[in-house]
C-alpha positions in Angstrom: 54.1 -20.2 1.9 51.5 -21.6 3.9 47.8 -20.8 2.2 45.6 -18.8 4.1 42.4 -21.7 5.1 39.5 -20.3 3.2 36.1 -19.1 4.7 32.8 -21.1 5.1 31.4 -18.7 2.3 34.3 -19.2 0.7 33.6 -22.3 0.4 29.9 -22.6 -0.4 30.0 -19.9 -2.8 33.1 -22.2 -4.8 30.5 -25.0 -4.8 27.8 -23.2 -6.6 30.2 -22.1 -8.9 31.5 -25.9 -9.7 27.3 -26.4 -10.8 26.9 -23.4 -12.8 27.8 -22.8 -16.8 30.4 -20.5 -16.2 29.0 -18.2 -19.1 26.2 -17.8 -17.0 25.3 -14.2 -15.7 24.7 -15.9 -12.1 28.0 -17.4 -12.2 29.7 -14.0 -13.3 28.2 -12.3 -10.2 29.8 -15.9 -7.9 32.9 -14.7 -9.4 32.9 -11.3 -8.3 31.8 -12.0 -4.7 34.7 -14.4 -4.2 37.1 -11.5 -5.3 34.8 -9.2 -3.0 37.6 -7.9 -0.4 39.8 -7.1 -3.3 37.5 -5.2 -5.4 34.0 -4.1 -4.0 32.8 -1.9 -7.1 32.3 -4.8 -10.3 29.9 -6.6 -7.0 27.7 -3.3 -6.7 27.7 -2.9 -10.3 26.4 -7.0 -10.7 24.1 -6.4 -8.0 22.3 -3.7 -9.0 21.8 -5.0 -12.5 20.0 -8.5 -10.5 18.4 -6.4 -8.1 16.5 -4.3 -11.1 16.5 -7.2 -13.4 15.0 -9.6 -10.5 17.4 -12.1 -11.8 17.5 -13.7 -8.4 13.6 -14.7 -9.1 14.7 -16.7 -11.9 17.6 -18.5 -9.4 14.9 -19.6 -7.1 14.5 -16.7 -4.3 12.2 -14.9 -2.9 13.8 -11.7 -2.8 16.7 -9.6 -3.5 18.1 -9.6 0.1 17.7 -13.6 0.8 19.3 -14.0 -2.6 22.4 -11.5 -1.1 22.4 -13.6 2.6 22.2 -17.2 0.8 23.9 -16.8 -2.0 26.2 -13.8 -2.3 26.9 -14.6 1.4 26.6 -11.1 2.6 24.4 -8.9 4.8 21.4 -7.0 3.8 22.4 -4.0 5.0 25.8 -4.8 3.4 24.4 -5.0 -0.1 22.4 -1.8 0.6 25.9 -0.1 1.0 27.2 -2.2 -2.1 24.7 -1.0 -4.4 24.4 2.8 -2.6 27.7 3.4 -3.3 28.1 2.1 -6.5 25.2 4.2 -7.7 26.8 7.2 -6.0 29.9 6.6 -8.1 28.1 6.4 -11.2 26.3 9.6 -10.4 28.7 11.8 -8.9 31.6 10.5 -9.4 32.0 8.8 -13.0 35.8 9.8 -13.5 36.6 6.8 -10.2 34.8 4.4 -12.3 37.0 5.4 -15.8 40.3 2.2 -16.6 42.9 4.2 -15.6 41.7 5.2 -12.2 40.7 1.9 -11.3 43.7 0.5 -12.2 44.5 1.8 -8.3 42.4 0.3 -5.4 39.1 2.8 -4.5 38.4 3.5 -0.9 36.2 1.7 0.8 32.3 1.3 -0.4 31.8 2.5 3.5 33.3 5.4 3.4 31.6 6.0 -0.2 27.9 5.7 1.3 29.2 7.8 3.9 30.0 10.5 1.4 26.8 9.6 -0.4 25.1 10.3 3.1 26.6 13.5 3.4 25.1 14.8 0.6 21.6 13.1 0.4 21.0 12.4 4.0 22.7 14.7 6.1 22.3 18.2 4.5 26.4 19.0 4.6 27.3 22.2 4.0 29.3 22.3 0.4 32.8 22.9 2.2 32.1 20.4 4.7 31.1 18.0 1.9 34.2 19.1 -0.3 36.7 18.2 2.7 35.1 15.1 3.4 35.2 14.2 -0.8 38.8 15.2 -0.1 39.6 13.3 3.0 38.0 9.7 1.3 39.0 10.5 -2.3 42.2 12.6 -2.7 43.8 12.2 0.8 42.6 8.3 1.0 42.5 8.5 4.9 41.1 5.5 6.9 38.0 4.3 7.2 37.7 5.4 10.7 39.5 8.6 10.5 37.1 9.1 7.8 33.6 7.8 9.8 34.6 9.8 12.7 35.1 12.8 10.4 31.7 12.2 9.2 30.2 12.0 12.4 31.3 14.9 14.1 29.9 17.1 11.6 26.5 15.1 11.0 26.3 15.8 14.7 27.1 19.3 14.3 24.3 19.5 11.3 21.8 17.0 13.3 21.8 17.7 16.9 18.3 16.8 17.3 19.3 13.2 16.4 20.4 10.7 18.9 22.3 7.8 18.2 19.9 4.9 18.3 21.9 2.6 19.9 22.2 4.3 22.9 18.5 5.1 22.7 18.0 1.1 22.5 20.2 0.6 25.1 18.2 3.2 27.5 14.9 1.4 26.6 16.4 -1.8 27.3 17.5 -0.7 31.1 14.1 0.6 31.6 12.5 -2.1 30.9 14.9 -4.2 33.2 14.2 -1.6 35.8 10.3 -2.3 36.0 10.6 -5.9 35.3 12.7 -5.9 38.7 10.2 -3.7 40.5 7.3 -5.5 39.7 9.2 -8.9 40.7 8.6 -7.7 44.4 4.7 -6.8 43.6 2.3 -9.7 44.2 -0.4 -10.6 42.5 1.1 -9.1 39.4 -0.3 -10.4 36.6 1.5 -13.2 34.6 0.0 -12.1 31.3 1.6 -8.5 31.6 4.8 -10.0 32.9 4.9 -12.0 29.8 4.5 -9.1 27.7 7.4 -7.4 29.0 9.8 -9.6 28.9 8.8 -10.4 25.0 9.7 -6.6 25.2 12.9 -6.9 26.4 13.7 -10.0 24.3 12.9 -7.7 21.4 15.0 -4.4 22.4 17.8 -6.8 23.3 17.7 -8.5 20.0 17.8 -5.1 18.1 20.3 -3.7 19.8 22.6 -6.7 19.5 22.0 -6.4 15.3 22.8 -2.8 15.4 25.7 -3.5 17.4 27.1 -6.1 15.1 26.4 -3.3 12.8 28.3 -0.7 14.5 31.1 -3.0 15.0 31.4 -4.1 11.5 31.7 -0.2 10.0 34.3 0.6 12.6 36.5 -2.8 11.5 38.0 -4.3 8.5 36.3 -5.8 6.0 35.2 -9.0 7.1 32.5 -10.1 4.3 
């Protein structure tokens, strides 16, 4: 069978691995990121015990999340979920964590921080938080069956909150609006015009990372 060509994080995080004492706690937390797609809950578990120990101070970085991006090779807001739902496990949810129920796969940490969102975040009622706990946990339904699930009710519970990308996206065409109006005013000055397009270079670049973001919850794994 033909071998699967590995990623370029693949790869970089192998390397580290080949300098490090394999006793060593930063090369136990390597190992577990490699395995990552397979098993997401021993990675929350290391990182939360680097991230309160500031190991990662020790391994030369500056801070817990460029330590997660250079090392671990994974997002910040990634790592957030990692360690959310591991936390959320461990608190509400002990029995997932016990040998013989991880002997089978766990659902995703996604859909975990979802169900962690439900209940911290999003004020769910208790049934609607029971049938999403039984939708993720006992029914194991798919990660978007179970996001869109999640949504329609926070939006039920939440109307006054509007989805921020499409509120990015409406700043962003009002700004392009004005920037094309005052193209046909002369005499406009430059400064200003300067100002609004480091404006619009800003809302663009925000809603491109919360797009990537919005893309990657709605997909497969990918980190």
């Amino acid at each position: 069978m033909r071998e699967v060509a590995k990623t370029k994080s693949e790869l970089i995080i192998e390397q580290l691995m080949r300098e490090l004492d394999p006793t060593s706690p930063r090369y136990q937390v390597l190992a577990t990121a490699r395995q990552f797609k397979s098993s997401w809950v021993e990675l929350g578990e290391q990182l939360i015990k680097v991230k309160n120990q500031a190991e990662f101070q020790g391994w030369g970085y500056e801070s817990f999340d460029d330590y997660c991006a250079k090392e671990i090779r994974i997002r910040k807001e990634t790592a957030r979920k990692l360690t959310l739902a591991y936390r959320y496990l461990e608190q509400e949810e002990p029995g997932l964590l016990g040998t013989e129920r991880r002997l089978q796969p766990l659902p995703d940490y996604r859909a975990i921080d979802l169900l962690r969102q439900a209940r911290e975040e999003q004020n769910f009622s208790a049934d609607e938080y029971a049938r999403l706990r039984e939708s993720i946990i006992e029914n194991e339904r798919s990660l978007p069956t179970v996001q869109k699930h999640f949504r329609e009710v926070a939006q039920i519970r939440n109307p006054q909150k509007t989805d921020p990308l499409k509120q990015l996206r409406s700043a962003l065409a009002t700004a392009r609006r004005l920037n094309n109006q005052l193209d046909e005013i002369d005499d406009f000055s430059p400064d200003r015009h300067n100002e609004l397009h480091l404006l619009m270079d800003e809302l663009h670049r925000r809603e491109q990372l919360l797009s990537t973001d919005r893309h990657s919850e709605d997909s497969d794994k990918q980190t």
